[in-house]
mmCIF file of the N, C-alpha and C atoms, coordinates in Angstrom:
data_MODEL
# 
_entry.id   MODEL 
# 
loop_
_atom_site.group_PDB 
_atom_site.id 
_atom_site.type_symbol 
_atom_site.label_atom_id 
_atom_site.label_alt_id 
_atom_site.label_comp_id 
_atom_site.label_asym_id 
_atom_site.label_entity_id 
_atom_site.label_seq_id 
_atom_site.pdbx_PDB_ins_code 
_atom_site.Cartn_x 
_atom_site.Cartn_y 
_atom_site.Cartn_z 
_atom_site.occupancy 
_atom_site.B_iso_or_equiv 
_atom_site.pdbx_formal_charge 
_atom_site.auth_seq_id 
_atom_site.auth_comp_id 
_atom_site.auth_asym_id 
_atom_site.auth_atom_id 
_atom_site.pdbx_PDB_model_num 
ATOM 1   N N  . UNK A 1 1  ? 6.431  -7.055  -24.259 1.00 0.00 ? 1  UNK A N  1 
ATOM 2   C CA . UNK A 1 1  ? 6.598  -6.397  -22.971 1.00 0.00 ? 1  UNK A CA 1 
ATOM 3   C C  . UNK A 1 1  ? 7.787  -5.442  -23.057 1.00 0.00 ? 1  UNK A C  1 
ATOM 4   N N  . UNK A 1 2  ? 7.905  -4.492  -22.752 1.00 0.00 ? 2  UNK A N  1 
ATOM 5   C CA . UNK A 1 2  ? 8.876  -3.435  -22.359 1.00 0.00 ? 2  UNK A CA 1 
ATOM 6   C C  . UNK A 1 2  ? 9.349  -3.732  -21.426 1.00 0.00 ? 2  UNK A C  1 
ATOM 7   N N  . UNK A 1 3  ? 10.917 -2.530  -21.662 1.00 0.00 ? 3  UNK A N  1 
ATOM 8   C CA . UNK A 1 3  ? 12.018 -3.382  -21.142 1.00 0.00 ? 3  UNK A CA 1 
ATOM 9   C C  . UNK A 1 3  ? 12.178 -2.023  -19.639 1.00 0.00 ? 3  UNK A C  1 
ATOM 10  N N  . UNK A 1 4  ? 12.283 -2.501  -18.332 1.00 0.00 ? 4  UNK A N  1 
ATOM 11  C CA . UNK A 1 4  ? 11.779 -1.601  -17.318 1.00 0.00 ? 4  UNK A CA 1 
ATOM 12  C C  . UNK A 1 4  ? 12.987 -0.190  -17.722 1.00 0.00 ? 4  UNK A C  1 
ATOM 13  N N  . UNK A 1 5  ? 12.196 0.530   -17.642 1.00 0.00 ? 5  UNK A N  1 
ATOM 14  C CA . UNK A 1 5  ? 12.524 2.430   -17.217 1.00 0.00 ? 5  UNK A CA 1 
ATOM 15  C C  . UNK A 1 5  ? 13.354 2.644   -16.918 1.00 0.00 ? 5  UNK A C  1 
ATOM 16  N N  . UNK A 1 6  ? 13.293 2.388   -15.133 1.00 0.00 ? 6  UNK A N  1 
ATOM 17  C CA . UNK A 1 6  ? 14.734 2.841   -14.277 1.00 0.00 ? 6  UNK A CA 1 
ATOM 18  C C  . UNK A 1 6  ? 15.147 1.211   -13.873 1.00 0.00 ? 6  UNK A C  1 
ATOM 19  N N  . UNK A 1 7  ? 16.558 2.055   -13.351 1.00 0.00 ? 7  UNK A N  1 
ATOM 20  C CA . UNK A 1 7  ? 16.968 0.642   -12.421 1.00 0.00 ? 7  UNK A CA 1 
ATOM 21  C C  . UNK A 1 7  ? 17.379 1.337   -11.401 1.00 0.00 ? 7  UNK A C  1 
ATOM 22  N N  . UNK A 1 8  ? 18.069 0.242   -10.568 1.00 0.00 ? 8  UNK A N  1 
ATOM 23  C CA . UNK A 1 8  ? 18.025 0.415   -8.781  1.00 0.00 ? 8  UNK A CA 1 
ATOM 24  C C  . UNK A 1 8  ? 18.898 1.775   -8.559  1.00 0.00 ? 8  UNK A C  1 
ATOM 25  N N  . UNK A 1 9  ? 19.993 2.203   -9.521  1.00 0.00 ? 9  UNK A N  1 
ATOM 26  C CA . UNK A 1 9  ? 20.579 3.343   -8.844  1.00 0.00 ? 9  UNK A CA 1 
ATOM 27  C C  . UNK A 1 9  ? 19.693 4.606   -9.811  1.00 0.00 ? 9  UNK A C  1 
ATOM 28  N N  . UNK A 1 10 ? 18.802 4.893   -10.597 1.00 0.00 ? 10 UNK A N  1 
ATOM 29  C CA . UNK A 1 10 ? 17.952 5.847   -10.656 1.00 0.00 ? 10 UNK A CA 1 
ATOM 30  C C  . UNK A 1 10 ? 17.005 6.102   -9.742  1.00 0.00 ? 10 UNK A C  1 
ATOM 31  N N  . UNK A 1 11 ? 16.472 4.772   -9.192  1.00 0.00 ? 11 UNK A N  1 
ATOM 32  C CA . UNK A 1 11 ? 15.421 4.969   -7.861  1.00 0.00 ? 11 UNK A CA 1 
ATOM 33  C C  . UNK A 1 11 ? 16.785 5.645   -6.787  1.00 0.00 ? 11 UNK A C  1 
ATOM 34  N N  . UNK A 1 12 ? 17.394 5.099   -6.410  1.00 0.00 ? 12 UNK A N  1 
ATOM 35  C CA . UNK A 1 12 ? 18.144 5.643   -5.006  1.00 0.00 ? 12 UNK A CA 1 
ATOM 36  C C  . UNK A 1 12 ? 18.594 7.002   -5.439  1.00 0.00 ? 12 UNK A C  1 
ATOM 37  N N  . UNK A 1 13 ? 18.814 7.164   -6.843  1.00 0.00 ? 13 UNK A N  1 
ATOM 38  C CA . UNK A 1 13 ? 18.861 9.089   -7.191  1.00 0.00 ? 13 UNK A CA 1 
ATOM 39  C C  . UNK A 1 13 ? 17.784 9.185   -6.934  1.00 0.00 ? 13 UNK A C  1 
ATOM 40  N N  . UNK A 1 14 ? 16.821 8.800   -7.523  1.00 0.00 ? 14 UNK A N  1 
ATOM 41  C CA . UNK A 1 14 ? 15.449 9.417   -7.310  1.00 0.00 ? 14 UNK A CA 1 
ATOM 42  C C  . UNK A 1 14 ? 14.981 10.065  -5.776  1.00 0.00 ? 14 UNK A C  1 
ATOM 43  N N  . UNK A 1 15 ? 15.357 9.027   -5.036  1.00 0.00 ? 15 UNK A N  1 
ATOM 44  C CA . UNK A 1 15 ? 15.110 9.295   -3.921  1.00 0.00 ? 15 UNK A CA 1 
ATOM 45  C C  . UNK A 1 15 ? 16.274 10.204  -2.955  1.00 0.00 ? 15 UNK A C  1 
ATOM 46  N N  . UNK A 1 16 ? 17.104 10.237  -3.597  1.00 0.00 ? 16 UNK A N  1 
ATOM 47  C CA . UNK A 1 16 ? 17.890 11.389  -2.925  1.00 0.00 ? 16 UNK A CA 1 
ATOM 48  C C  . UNK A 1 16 ? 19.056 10.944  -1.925  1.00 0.00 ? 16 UNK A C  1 
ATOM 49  N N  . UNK A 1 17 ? 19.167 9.740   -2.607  1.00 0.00 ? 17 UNK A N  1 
ATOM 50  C CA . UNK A 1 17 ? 20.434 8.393   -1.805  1.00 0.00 ? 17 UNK A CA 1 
ATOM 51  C C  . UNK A 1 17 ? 21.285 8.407   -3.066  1.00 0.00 ? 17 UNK A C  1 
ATOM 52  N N  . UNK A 1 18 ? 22.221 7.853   -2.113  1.00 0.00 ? 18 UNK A N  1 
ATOM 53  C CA . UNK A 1 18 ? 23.810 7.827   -2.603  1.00 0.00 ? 18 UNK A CA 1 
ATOM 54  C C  . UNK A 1 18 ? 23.097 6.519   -3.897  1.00 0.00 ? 18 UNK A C  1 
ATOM 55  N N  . UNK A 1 19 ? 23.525 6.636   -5.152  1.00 0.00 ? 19 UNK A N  1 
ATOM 56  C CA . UNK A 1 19 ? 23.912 5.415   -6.534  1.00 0.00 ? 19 UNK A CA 1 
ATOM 57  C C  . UNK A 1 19 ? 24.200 4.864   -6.642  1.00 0.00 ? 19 UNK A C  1 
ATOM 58  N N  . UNK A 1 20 ? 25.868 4.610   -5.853  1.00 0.00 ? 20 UNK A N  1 
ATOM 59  C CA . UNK A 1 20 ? 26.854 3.952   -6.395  1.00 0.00 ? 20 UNK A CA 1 
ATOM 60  C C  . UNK A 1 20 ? 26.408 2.542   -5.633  1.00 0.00 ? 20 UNK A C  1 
ATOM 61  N N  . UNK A 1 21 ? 26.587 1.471   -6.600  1.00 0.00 ? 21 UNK A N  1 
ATOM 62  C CA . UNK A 1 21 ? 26.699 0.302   -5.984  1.00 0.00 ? 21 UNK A CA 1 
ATOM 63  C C  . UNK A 1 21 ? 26.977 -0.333  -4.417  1.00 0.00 ? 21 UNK A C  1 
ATOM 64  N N  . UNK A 1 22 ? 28.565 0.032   -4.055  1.00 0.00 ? 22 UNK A N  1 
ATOM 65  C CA . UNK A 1 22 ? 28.570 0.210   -2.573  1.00 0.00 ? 22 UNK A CA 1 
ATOM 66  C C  . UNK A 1 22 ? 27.617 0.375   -2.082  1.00 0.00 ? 22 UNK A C  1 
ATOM 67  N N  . UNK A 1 23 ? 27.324 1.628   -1.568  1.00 0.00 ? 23 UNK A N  1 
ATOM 68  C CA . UNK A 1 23 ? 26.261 2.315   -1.221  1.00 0.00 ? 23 UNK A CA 1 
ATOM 69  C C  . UNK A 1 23 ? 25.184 2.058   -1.379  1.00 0.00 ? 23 UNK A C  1 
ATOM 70  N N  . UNK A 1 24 ? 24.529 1.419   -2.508  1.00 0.00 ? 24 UNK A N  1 
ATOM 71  C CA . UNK A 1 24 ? 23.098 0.905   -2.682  1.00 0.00 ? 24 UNK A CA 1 
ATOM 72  C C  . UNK A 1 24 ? 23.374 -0.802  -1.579  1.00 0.00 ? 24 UNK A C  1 
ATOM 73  N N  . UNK A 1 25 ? 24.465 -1.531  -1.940  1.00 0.00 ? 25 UNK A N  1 
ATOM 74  C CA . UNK A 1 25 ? 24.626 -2.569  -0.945  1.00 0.00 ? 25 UNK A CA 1 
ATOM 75  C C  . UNK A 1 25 ? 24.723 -2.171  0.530   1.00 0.00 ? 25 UNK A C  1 
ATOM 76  N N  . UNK A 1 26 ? 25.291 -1.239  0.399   1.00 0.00 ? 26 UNK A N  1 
ATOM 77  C CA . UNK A 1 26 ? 25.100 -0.937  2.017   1.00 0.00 ? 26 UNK A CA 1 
ATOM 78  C C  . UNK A 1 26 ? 24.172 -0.527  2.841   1.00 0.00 ? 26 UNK A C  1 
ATOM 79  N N  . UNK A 1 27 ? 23.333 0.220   2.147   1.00 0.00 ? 27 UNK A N  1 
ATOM 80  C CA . UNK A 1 27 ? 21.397 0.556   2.629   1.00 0.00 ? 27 UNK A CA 1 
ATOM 81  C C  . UNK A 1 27 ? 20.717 -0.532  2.430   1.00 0.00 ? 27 UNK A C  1 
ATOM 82  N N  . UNK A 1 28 ? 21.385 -1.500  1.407   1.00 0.00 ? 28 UNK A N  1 
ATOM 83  C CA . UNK A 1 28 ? 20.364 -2.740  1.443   1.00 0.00 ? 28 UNK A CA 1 
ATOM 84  C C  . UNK A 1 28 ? 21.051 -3.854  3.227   1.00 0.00 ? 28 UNK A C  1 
ATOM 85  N N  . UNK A 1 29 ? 22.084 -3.897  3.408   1.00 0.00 ? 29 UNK A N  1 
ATOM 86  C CA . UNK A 1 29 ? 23.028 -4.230  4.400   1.00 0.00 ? 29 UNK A CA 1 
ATOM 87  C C  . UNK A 1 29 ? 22.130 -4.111  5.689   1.00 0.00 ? 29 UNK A C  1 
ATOM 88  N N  . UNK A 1 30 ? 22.392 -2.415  5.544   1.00 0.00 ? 30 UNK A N  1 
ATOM 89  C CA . UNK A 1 30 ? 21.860 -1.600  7.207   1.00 0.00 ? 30 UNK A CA 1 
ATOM 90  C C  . UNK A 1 30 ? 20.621 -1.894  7.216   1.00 0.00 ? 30 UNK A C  1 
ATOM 91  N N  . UNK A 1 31 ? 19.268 -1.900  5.954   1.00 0.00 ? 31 UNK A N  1 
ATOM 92  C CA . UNK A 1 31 ? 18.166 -1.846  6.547   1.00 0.00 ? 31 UNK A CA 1 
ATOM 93  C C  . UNK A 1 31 ? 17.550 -3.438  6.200   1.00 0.00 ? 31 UNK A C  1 
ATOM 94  N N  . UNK A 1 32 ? 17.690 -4.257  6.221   1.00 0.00 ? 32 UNK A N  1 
ATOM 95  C CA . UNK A 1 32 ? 17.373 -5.455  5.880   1.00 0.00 ? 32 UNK A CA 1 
ATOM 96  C C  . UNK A 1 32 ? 17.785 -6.231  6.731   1.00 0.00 ? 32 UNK A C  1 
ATOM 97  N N  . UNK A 1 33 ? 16.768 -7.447  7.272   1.00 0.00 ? 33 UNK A N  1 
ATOM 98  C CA . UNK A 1 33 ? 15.591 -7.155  6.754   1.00 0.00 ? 33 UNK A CA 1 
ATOM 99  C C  . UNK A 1 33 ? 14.335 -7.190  7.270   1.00 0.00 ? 33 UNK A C  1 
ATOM 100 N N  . UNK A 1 34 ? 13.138 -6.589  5.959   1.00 0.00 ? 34 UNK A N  1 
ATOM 101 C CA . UNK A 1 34 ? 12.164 -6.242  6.729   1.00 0.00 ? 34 UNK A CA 1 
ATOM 102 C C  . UNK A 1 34 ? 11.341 -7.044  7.076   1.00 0.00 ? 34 UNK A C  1 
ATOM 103 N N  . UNK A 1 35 ? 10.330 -7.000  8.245   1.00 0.00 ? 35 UNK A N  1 
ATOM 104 C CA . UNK A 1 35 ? 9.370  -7.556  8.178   1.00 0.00 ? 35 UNK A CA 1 
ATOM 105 C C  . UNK A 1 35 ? 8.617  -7.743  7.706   1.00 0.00 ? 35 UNK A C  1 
ATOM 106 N N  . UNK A 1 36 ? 8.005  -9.204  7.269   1.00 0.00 ? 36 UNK A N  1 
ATOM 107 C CA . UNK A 1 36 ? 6.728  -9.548  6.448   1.00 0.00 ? 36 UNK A CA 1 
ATOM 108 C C  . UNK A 1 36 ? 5.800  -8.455  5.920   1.00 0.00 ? 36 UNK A C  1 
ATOM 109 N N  . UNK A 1 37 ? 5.290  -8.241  7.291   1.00 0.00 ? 37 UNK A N  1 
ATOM 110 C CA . UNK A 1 37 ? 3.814  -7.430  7.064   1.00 0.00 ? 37 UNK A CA 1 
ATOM 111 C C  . UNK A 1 37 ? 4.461  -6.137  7.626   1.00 0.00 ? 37 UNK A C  1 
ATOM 112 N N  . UNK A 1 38 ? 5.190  -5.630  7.098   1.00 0.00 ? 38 UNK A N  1 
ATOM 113 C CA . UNK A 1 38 ? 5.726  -4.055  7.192   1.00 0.00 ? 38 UNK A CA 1 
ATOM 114 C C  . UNK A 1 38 ? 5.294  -3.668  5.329   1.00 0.00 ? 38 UNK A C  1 
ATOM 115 N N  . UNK A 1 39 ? 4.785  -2.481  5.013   1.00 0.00 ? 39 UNK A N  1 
ATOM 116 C CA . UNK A 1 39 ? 5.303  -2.098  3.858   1.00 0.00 ? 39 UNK A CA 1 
ATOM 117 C C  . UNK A 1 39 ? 5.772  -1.330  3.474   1.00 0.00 ? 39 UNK A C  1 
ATOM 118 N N  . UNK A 1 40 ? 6.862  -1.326  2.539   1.00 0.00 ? 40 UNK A N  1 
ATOM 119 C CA . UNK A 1 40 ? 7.824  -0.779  2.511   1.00 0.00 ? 40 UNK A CA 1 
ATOM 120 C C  . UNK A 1 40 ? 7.992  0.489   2.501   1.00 0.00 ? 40 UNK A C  1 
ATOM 121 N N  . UNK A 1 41 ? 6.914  1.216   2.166   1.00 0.00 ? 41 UNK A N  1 
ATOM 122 C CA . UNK A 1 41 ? 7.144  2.715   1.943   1.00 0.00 ? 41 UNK A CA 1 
ATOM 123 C C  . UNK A 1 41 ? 6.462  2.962   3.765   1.00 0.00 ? 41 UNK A C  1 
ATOM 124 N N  . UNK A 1 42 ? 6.682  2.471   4.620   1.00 0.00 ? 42 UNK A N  1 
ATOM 125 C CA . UNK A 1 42 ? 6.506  2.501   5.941   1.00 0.00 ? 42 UNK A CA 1 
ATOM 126 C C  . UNK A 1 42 ? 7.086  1.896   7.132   1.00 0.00 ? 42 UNK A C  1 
ATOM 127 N N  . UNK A 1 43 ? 8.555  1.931   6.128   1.00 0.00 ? 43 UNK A N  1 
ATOM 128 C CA . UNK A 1 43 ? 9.404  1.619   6.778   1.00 0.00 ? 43 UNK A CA 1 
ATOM 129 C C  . UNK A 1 43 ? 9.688  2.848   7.337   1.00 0.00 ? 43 UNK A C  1 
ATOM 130 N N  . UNK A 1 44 ? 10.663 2.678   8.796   1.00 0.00 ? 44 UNK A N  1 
ATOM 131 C CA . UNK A 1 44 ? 10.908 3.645   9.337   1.00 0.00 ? 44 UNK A CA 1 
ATOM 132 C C  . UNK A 1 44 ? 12.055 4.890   8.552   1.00 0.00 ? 44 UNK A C  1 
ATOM 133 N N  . UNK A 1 45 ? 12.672 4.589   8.072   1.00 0.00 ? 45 UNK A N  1 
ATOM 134 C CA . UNK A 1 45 ? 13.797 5.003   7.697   1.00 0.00 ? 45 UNK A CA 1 
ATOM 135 C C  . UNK A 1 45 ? 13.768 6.029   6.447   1.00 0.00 ? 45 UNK A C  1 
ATOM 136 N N  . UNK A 1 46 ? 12.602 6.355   6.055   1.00 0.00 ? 46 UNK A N  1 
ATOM 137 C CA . UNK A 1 46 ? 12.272 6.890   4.824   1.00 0.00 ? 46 UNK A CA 1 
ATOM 138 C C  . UNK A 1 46 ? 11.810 8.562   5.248   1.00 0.00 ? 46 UNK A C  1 
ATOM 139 N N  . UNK A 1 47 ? 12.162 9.193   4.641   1.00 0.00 ? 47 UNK A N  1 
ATOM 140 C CA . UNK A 1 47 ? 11.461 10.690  5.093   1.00 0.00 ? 47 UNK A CA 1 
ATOM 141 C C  . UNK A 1 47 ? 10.229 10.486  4.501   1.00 0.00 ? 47 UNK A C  1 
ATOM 142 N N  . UNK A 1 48 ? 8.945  11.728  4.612   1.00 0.00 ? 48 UNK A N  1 
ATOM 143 C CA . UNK A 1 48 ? 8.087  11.681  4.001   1.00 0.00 ? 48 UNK A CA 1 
ATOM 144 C C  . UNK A 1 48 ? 7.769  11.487  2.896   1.00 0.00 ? 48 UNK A C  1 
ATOM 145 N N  . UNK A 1 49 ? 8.725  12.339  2.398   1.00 0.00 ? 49 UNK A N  1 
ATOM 146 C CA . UNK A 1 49 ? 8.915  12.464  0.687   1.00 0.00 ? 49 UNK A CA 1 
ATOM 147 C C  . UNK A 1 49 ? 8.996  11.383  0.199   1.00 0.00 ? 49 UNK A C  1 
ATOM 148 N N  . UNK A 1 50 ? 9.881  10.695  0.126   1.00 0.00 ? 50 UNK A N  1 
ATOM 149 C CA . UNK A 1 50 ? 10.126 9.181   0.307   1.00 0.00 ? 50 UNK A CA 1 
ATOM 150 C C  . UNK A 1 50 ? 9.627  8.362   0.219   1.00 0.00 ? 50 UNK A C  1 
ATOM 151 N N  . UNK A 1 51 ? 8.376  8.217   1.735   1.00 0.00 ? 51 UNK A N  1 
ATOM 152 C CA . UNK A 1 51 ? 7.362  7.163   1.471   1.00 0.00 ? 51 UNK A CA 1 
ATOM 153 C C  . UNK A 1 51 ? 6.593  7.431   0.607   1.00 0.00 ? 51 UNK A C  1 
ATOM 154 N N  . UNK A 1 52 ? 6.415  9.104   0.304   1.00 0.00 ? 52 UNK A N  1 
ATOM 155 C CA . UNK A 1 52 ? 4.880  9.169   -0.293  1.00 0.00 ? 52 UNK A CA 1 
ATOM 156 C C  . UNK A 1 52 ? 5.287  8.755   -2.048  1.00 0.00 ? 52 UNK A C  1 
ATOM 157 N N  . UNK A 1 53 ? 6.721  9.295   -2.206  1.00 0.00 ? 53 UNK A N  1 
ATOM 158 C CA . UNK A 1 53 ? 7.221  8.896   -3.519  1.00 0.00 ? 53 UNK A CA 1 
ATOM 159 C C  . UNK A 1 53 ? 6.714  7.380   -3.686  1.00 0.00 ? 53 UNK A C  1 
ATOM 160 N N  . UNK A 1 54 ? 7.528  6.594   -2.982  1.00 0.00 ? 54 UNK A N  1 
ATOM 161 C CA . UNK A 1 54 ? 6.932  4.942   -3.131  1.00 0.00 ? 54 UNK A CA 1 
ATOM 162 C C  . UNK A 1 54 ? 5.708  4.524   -2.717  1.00 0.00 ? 54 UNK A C  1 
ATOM 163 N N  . UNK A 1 55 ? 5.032  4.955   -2.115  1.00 0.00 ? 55 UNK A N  1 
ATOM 164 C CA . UNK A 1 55 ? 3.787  4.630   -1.893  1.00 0.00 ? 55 UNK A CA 1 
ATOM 165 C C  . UNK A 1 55 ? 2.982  4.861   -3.354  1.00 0.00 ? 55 UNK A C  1 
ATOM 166 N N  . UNK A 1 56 ? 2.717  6.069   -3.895  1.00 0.00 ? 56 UNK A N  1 
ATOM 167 C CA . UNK A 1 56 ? 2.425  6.610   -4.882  1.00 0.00 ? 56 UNK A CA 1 
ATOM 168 C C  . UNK A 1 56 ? 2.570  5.877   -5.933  1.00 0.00 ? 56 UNK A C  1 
ATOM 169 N N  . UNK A 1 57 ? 3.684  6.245   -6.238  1.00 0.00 ? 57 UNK A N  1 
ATOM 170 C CA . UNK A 1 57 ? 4.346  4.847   -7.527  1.00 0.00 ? 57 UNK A CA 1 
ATOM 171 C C  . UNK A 1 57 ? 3.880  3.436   -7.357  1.00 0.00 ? 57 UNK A C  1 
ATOM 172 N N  . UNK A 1 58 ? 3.968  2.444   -6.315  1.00 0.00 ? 58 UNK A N  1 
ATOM 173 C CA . UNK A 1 58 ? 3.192  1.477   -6.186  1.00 0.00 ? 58 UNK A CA 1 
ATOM 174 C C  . UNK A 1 58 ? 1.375  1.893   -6.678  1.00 0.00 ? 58 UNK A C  1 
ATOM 175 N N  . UNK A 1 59 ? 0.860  2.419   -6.007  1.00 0.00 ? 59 UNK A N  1 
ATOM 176 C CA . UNK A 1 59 ? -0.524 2.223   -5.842  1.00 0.00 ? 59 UNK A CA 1 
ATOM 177 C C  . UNK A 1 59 ? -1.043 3.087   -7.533  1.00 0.00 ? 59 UNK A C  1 
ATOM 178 N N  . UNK A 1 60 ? -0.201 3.640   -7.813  1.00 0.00 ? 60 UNK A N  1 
ATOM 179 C CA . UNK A 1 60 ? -0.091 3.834   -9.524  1.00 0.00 ? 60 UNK A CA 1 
ATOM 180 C C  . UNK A 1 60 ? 0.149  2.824   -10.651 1.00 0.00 ? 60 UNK A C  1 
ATOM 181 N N  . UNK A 1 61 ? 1.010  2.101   -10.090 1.00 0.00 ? 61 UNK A N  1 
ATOM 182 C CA . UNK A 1 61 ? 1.473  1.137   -10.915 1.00 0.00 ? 61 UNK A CA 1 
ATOM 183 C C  . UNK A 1 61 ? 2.069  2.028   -12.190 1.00 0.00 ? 61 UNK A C  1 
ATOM 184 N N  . UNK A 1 62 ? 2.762  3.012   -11.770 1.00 0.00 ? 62 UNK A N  1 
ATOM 185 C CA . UNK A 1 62 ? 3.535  4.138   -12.310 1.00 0.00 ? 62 UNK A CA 1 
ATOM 186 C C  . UNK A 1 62 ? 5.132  2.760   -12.911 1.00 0.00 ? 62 UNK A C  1 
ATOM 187 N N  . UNK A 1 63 ? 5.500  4.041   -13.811 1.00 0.00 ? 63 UNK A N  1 
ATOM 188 C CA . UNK A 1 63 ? 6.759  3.666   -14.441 1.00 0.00 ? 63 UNK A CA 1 
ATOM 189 C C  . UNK A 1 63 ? 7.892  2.866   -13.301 1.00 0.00 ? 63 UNK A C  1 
ATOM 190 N N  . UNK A 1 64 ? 8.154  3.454   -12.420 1.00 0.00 ? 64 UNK A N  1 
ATOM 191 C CA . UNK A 1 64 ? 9.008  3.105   -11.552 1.00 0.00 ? 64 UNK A CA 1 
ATOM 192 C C  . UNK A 1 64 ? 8.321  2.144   -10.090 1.00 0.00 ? 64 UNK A C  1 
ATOM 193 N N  . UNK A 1 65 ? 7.497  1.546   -10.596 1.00 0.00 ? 65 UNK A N  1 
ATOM 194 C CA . UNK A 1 65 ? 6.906  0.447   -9.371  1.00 0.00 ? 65 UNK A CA 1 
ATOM 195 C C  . UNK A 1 65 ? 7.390  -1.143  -9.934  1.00 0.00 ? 65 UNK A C  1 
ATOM 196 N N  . UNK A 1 66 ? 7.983  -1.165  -10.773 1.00 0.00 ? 66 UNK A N  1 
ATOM 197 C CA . UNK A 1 66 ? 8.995  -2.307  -11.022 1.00 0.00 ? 66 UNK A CA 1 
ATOM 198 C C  . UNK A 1 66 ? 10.076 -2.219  -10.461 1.00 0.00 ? 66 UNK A C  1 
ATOM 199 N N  . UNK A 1 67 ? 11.383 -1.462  -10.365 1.00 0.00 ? 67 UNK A N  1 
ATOM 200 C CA . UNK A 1 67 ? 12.029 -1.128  -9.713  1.00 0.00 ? 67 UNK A CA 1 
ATOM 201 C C  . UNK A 1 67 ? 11.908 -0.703  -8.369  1.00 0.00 ? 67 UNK A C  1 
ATOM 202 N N  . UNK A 1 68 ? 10.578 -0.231  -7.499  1.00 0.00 ? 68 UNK A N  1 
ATOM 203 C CA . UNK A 1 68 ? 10.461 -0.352  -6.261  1.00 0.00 ? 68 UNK A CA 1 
ATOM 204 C C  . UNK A 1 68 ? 9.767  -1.540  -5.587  1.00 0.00 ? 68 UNK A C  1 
ATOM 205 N N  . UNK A 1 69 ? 9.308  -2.643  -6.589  1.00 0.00 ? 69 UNK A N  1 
ATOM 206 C CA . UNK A 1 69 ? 9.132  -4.000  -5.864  1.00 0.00 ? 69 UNK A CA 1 
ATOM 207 C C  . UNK A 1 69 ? 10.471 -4.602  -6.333  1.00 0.00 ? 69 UNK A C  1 
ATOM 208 N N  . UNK A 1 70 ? 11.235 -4.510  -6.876  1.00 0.00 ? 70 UNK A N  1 
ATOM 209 C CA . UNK A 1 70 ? 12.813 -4.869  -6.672  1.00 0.00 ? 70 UNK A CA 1 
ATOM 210 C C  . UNK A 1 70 ? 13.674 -4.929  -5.478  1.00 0.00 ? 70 UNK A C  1 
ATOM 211 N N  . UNK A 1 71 ? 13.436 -3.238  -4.764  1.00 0.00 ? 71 UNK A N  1 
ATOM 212 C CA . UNK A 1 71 ? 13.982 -2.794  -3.833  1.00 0.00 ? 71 UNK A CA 1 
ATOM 213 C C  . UNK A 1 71 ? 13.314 -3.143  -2.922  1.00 0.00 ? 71 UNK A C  1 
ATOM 214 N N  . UNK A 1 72 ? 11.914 -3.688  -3.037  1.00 0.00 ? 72 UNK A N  1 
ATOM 215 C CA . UNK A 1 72 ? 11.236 -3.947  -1.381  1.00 0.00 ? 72 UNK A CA 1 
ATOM 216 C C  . UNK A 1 72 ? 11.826 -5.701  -1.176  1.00 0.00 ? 72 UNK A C  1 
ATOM 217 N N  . UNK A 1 73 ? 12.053 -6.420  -2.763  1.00 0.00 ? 73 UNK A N  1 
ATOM 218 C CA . UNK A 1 73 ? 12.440 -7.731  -2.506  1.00 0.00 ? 73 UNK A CA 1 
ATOM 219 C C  . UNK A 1 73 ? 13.354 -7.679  -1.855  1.00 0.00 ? 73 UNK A C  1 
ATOM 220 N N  . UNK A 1 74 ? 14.720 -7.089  -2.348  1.00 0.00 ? 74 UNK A N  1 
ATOM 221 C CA . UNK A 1 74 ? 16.281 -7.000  -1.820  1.00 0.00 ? 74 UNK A CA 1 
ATOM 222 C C  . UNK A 1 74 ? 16.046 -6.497  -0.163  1.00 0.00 ? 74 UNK A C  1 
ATOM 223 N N  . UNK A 1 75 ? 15.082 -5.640  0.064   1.00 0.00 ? 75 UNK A N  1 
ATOM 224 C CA . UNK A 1 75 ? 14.900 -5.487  1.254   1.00 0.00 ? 75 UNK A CA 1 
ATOM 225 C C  . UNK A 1 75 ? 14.345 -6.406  2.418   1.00 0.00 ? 75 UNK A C  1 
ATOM 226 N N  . UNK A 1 76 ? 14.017 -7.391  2.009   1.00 0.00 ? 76 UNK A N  1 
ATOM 227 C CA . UNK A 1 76 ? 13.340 -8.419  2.544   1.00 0.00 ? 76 UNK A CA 1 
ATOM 228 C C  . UNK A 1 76 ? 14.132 -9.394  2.959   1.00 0.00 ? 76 UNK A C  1 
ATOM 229 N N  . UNK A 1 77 ? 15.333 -9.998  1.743   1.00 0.00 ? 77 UNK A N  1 
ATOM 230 C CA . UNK A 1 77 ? 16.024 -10.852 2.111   1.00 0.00 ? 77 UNK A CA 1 
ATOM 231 C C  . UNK A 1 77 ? 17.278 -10.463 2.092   1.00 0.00 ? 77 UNK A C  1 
ATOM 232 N N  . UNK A 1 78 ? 17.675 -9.183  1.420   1.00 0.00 ? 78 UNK A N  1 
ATOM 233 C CA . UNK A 1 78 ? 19.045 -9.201  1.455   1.00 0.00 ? 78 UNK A CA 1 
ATOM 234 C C  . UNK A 1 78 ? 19.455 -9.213  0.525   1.00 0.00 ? 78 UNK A C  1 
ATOM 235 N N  . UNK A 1 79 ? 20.628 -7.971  -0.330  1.00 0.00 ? 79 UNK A N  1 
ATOM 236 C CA . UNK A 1 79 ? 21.318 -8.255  -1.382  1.00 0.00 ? 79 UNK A CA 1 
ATOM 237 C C  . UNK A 1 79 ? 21.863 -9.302  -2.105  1.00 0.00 ? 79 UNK A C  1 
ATOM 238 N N  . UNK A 1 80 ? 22.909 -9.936  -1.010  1.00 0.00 ? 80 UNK A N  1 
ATOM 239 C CA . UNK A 1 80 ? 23.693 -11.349 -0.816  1.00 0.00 ? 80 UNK A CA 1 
ATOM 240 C C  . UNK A 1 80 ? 22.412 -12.489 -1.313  1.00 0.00 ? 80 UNK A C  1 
ATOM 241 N N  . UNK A 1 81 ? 21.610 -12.832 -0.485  1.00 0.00 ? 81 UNK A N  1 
ATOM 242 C CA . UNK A 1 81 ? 20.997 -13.663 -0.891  1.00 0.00 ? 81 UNK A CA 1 
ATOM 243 C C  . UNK A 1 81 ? 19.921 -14.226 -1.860  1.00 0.00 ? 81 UNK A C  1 
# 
């Protein structure tokens, strides 16, 4: 098995969010967490670009849909926990 692509602060470049650690804890902070049956690239908080980026990548099962079921976990329960 290969060893994943990106990690969490290439997705938040990717997406056009702040990298730095802080900052990735703190969007995980402010938007968490989500509801069950929300998915994630439909969360409110995402521009278009955004969702369609993660939407895409999921339903691809593209390079970077390991790292965005990462970010939908942390989003669910929380960095901390």
């Amino acid at each position: 098995m290969e060893s994943p692509t990106h990690s969490l602060p290439t997705l938040f470049k990717q997406l056009g969010l702040a990298d730095d650690p802080v900052s990735i804890d703190q969007f995980i902070a402010t938007h968490s967490p989500l509801k069950p049956e929300l998915h994630l690239a439909d969360a409110f908080f995402w521009t278009q670009s955004q969702a369609a980026f993660l939407r895409d990548e999921i339903l691809d099962d593209a390079d970077w849909a390991e790292v965005i079921d990462q970010l939908n976990v942390l989003l669910r329960k929380g960095r901390g926990a």
